[in-house]
Every structure is written in C-alpha cells, then in structure tokens.
N, C-alpha and C positions, 0 to 999 in steps of 0.2 A: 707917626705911623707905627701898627703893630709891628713887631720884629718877627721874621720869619724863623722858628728854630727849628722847623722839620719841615721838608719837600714831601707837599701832599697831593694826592690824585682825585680830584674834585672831581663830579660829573651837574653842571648846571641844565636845570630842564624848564625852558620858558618859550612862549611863544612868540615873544615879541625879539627880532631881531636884533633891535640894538642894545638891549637889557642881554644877553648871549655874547654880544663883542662886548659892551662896558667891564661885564663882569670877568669875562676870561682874561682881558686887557692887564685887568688888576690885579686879578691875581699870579698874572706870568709874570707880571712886572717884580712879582712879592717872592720869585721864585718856587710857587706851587704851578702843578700840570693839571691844568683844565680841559676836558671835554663837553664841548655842547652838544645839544638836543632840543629842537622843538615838539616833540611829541612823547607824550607818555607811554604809548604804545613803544614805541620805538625805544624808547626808554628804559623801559620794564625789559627787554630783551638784553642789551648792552648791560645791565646790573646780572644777567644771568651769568653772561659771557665772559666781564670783565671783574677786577677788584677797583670800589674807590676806599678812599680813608673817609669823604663827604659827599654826600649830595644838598644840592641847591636845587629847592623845588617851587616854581610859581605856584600859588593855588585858584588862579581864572583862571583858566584857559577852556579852549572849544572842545566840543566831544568829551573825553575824561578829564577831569579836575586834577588839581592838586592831591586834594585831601583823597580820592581815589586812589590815584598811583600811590601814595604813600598805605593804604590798605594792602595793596600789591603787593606792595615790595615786602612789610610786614608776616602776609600770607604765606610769601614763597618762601621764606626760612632766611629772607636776603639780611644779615645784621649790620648793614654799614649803618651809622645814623645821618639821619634827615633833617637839613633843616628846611622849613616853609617860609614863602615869603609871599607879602602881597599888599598891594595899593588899596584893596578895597578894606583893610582890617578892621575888624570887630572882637569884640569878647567873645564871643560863642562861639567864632570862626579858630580864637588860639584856641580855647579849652579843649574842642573839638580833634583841634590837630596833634595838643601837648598827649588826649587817651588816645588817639592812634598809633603814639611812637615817638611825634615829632620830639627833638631837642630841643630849638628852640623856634620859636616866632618871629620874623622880623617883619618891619612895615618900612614899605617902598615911601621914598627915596632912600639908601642903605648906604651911607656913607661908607668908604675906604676903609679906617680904622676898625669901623664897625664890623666890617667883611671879615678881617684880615683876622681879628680878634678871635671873632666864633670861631674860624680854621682853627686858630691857633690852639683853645682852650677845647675843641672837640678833638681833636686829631692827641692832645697830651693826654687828656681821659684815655679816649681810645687805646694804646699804647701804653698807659700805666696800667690800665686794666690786663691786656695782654701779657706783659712782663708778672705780672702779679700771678695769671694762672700759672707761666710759666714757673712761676716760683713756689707755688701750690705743688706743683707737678714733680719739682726737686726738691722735696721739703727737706728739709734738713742736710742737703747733698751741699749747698753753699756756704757750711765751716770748714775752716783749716781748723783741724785738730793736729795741735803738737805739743810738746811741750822740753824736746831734747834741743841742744845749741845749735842745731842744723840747721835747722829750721828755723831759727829764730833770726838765727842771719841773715839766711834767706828770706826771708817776710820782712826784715830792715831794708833789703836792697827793693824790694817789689814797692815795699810802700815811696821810695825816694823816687824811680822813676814811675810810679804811678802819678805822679804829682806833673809830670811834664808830658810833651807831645811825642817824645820819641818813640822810636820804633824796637818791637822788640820781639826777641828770639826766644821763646820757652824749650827747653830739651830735654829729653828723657823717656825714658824707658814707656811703654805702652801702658796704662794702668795710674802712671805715678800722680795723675790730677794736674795733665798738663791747660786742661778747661777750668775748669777751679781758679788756679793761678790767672788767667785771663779774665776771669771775671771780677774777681776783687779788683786786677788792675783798672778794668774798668770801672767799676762800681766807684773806685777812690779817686777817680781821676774830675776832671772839671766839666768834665762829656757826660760824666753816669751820675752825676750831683743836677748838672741840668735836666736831668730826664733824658739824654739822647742814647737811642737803643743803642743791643748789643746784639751782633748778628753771627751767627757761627754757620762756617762752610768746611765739613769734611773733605778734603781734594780728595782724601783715599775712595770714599763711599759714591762718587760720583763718576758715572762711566765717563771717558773721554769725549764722545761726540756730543753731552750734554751739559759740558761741565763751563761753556762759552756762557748758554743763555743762563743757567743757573746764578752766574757770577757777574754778568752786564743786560741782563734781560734781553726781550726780545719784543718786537711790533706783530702784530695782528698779522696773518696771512705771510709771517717773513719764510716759512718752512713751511712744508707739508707736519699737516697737526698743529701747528701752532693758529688758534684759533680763534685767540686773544692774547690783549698785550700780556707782557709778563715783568713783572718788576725784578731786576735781578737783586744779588744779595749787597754788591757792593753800591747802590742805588737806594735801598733798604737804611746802609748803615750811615746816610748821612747826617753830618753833625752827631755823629755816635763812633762806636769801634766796630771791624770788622776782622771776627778770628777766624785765619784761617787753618785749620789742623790739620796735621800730615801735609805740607806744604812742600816736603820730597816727595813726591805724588805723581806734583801738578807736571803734568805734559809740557813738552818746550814748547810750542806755541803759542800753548796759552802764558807759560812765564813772561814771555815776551810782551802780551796784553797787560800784565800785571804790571809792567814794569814802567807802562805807560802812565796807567792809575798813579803809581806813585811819584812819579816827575811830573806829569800835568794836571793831575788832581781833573779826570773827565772820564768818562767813560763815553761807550757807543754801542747802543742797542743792537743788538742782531735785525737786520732791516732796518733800520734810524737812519736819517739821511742830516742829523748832525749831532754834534756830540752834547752829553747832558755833564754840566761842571759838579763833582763831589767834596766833601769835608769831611773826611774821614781819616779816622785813626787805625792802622794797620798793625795787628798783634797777629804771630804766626809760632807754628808750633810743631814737633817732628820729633820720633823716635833716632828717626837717621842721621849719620855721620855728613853734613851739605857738604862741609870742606873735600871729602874723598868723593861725593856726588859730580862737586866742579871739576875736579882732578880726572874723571873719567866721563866728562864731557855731558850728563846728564843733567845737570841743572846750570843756569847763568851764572854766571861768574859774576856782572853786573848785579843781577838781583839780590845775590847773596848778598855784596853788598849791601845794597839799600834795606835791607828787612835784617840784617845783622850787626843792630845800632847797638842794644844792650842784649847780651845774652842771659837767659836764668838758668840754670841746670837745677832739674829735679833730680835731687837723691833716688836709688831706689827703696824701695820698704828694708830691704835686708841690710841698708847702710842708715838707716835710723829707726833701731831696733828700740831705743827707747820711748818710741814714739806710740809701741802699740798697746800698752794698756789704754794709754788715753782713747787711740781709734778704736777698741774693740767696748770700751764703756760707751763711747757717742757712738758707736754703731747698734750696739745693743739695746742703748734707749732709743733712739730715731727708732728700729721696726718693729719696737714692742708700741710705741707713740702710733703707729702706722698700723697696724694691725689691730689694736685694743688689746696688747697683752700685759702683764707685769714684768717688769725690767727685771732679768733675771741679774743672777752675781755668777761669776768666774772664780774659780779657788785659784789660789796660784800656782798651784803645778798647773792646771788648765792656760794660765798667763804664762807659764814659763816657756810650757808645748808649742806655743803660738807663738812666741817670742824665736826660738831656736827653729820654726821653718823657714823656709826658703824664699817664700813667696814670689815665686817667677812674673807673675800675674799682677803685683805690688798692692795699693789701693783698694782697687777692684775687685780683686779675689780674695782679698782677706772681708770684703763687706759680705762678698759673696759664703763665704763658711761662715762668720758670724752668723747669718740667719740660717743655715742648715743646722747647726749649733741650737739654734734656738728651738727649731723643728724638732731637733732629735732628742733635748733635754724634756724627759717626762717631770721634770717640778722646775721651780724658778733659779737652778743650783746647775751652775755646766762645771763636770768632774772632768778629771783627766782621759777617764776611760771613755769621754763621748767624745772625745776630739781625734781618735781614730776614726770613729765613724762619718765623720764629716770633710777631711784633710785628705787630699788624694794620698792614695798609702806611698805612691814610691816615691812622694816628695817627704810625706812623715815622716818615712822610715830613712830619710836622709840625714835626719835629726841626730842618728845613730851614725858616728862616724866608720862603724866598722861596714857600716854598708854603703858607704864612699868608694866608687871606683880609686885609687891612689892618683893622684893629680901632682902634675910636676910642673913647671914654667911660669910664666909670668900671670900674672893675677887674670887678666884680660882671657887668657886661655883656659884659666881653669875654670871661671864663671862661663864662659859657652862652651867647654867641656859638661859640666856641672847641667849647664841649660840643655844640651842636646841628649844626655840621659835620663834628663826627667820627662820630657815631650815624649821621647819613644818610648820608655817605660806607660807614659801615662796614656798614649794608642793604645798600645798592647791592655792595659787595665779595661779600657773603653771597648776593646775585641773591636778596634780599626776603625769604630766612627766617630768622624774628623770635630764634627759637631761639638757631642757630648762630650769629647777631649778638650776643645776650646772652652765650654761653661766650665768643665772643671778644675780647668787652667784659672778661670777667670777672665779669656782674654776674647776679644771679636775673632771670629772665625776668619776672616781676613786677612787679621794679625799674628794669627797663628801661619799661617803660609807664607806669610813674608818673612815671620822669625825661622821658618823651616830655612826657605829660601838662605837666610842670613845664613844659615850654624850649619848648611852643607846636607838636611836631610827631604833626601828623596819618600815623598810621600806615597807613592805607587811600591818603592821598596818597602817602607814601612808598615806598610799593610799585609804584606805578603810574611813577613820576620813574627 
C-alpha cells in the first residue's frame, strides 16, 4: 500500500453511495481528510467556500456531469487539481477531460494502491510547486553569506542538529536571519530532503483572539465568520517543520495549547469534536530574554523547557564585522539580478564606512542601504561620498567616535545606551514618523516598539523632544 507522507483534504463527488463510503473509508484509513458530495452543484459551492489539496470526480452522473463540473471549477479561477474517474471509460472521454484540466484518468474498479498513489504524487507536485514560488518570491534571500569564524561555527553546530529530531531554540537580535537559520535546518534535515513542508507562524504579527485558529484550525460555522473549515498551520506542517518566530509573544494560554502539541503530538480544531494526531518538528525563534520572561511569570516554565533542547544564538552584524563585504557583494548582485541592473563595485573606503556602522537593524538594514546605495550611485562605482546619502546620519555619524555620547559600565549598558541614542536621534531625523524611522532602521514597526518598550523610551515623549 502507498505510504501516506502528507495529510491531504480530498473532496470526492459521486453519485453513487457506496463508491462515497469505499472511498472516504480509504482514504481515512491512509490518514487523509475526506469530504463527500453527491452533487456537482453542491459541489462547485463547497470548492468556493472551502480549500482541497484533491478532488475526486465521477464523470456519469444525472443532471451535470463530470467533465461539466470540472469546466466549473476550471472557470471559477478554482486551481485545486482534479482527478476524473469512471466505469464507462473511453479514449475520447480521457482526452477530453486530460484538455479540460483533469490530471489524471482513472477507470472504475480503482484499486487501494492506485487511490492512495495519485493523492500522494498530486498533493507532492502540488506543494513542490508552492515551495518553488515561494522560493521564486525569496530569490536569493535563502544564502548564508559568511565567511568570518563565527559563523562558521555556527553553521557546524546547525548542520549537526539539523541531522536529528530535536528541538530547537534560534536567538537573537531582530534582523539577524533568525528565519534563514530555520530553514536550512530544515531544508538539511530528513523532513525537507523528503519533501515535507516548512510552515512559519509569526506569534508577534498575529492578534491574540486569532492566533488559536491560525495555529490549530478551525471547523465550518465553529465562530461567527468562520465560514469554512480552516486548516491551521500546525496541521499544515505535518511530517514537515513548523517555525514559530517571536515565540516570547505567544499568550499564556495559548502556550499552554502548545505545550500539548508537543507531549502528544494532536492537535484540536476550534469546533472539532476530536483530536487530529500531528508529526511535526518544532523550531522556535525570539529576540527576547525566555529565561527573565519565566522569571516574571510570563511565559511557562514547562514550555521553555521542551522548545529549549538546542539553543543557536545569532551574532549581531556589529559582532561579525568581517562578514560584510561578502553580504554587501551578495547583496549587491541579488538586486541588480532582480532588477536587470549591472552589479555595481564598492571602493573600499565605501567597504570600510559600512563596515565601522553600527547596524542596529543587523541583516536587514544593511540589505536595506545596499539597494538605496544602488539607487543613489549615478554609475556602477558606490564612493564613499554616496554612503552618506543612504546610512541614516546619526548612526553614520556614530562612526566618528567624537560624536559618541562617553559611555561608561558594562558592555550590556553601553550597547542599549548606544541603541537608545540612535532610535531617538533617528525620530527626530524622521521629524516623529514612527514608520519612516522603522524602514530606516531597517526594522518592523512592531519591533521598533517593543525595542522602545525594552531601552525605557517613551514614544509620545519622543515625539514631543
């Protein structure tokens, strides 16, 4: 019998009763979620309302056919693919259905194997396709560019537990590629060689009363608005990994849910009236301090635990300074690649300028002035003199230590010393909009409020200053 490597949400549409139980029988049995229907009509509504990964479509039936509804579905913009099936088969009847859409043909009696097969090898297309836009969409965002001993280390330790099931803790500063790092782990592990997705959940980006069905789905009619089922993301990543970012975020209640996930491997739908079993690999990921988080009662102590198997720390950019010629050369070819330009060069006072900032922002913000950089150079040549133009001034002009406030105490304090004169300097630059501070930071506007929050500045003061 096929082997099931991904829980897929089939929708079977037959008029015959017991071909509707055989086949749903089957495929639950195989671990996929079927829905039936005898009517194309009715049909055609539910693909409006609902997501499948496949349809399974008779092609007799009374009133509209097979090969109709599958015109339908075609018309309305619906991309799930189709497969037709049917007892009466003929040549004219596949060809007909293969220029409609269909994927493939099948002819009644449809063996087990045979069922189980086509899920298997439509549903991995499916999904390889998907990841493939996705990777379209981050072209060149998926290198680790290094080439200093930090990193190198660090990429020895990622690939050693990327090889195993454990659980693991990525930290660091906002910017510094703490997504990056979770994807190679998974890409190198035995989850992302078999094809099984990678599914990311911001806890920060997602408001609290939504962040249940987001994360365990939800049934048809289970809330007002909820209109159709809803596949959540931990449900999404089975037999794959699922990263959760900003994981100091997440609500206590919902930790609690989580914490379920991970000792019984189940989840439960918002309105589900029992639980659905998961296989999934848990990678998590945070700016913030969890140990002072449990210490002030804010996050589980338990959880911490369990999602604190291996921790990674990400450097910041200003603690692996020798890292950035190589990122500002890969970043300079990727948006001239991305744009149709010609890769410009850097002098090296331009490399040294970039080197001796500060980069609050890490990653992020340095990709983000490489392409202003590229904007502002009128030939393929970035001087020193255009990298004023592009580096917010009062972090350039930090460069210059006589324009260093004098900083005394332990390292900890002069870095968010250091941090909370560049933020308010860099309002005040922006003439108090929070926005245009944050892009020129480099950072989510989000994150900028929570770094205020951290370093003690009142943004209602700072506006006024």
């Amino acid at each position: 019998m096929a082997v099931n490597t991904h829980r897929a949400q089939l929708l079977i549409v037959d008029d015959d009763a017991n071909t509707l139980a055989s086949l749903a029988r089957a495929f639950r049995l195989a671990g996929h979620e079927a829905t039936v229907c005898d009517n194309p009509n009715r049909a055609l509504e539910i693909l409006k309302a609902e997501k499948f990964d496949l349809i399974f479509s008779d092609v007799v039936m009374p009133g509209k056919d097979g090969l109709s509804l599958l015109a339908d579905i075609k018309a309305a913009g619906i991309e799930t693919p189709v497969v037709m099936m049917s007892g009466q088969a003929h040549i004219e009847m596949a060809v007909r259905a293969t220029r409609l859409g269909a994927i493939d043909f099948l002819e009644k009696p449809i063996s087990t194997d045979k069922l189980l097969l086509t899920v298997q090898n439509a549903v991995r297309i499916s999904r390889l396709e998907d990841e493939n836009q996705n990777l379209r969409k981050k072209l060149g965002d998926t290198e680790i560019v290094f080439q200093g001993e930090t990193m190198r280390q660090l990429m020895g330790q990622v690939e050693r537990v990327a090889a195993s099931e454990s659980r693991v803790c990525i930290l660091g500063e906002t910017g510094t590629g703490k997504e990056l790092i979770a994807r190679t782990l998974h890409h190198s592990s035995a989850r992302g060689k078999n094809d099984g997705p990678f599914i990311t959940l911001n806890c920060a980006a997602v408001p609290a009363e939504l962040i249940e069905s987001e994360l365990f789905g939800h049934e048809k009619g289970s809330f007002t608005g909820a209109g159709a089922r809803h596949i959540g993301k931990v449900e999404q990543a089975h037999n794959g990994t699922l990263f959760l970012d900003e994981i100091g975020d997440m609500p206590l209640n919902m930790q609690a849910k989580l914490l379920r996930v991970l000792e019984q491997s189940e989840i439960e739908r918002i309105g589900g009236d029992k639980p659905v079993k998961v296989n999934v690999r848990v990678i998590v990921a945070t700016h913030q301090n969890l140990e002072s988080q449990v210490q002030q009662g804010t996050f589980r102590r338990d959880l911490f635990h369990r999602i604190y198997v291996f921790p990674v720390m990400l450097p910041a950019l200003r603690e692996r300074q020798e890292d950035i010629p190589a990122l500002v050369e890969h970043f300079a070819r990727q948006i001239a690649n991305q744009n149709g330009w010609r890769t410009a060069t850097f002098t090296p006072e331009a490399i040294e300028a970039l080197c001796n900032h500060s980069w609050p922002g890490n990653i992020r913000e340095l990709r983000n002035v490489v392409e202003r950089l590229l904007l502002f150079s009128t030939d393929e040549r970035v001087e020193l003199s255009t990298i004023s133009k592009a580096l917010p001034q009062a972090t350039y002009a930090a460069t210059d230590a006589h324009s260093l406030t004098p900083q005394t105490g332990p390292l900890s304090s002069r870095v968010e010393q250091f941090e909370r004169e560049t933020i308010l300097a860099e309002i005040k630059r922006q003439q108090n909009h929070i926005t245009n501070t944050a892009k020129a930071l480099g950072m989510e506007r989000s994150h900028l409020y929570k770094k205020c929050q951290q370093l003690g500045i009142d943004l209602r003061e700072a506006r006024k200053s």
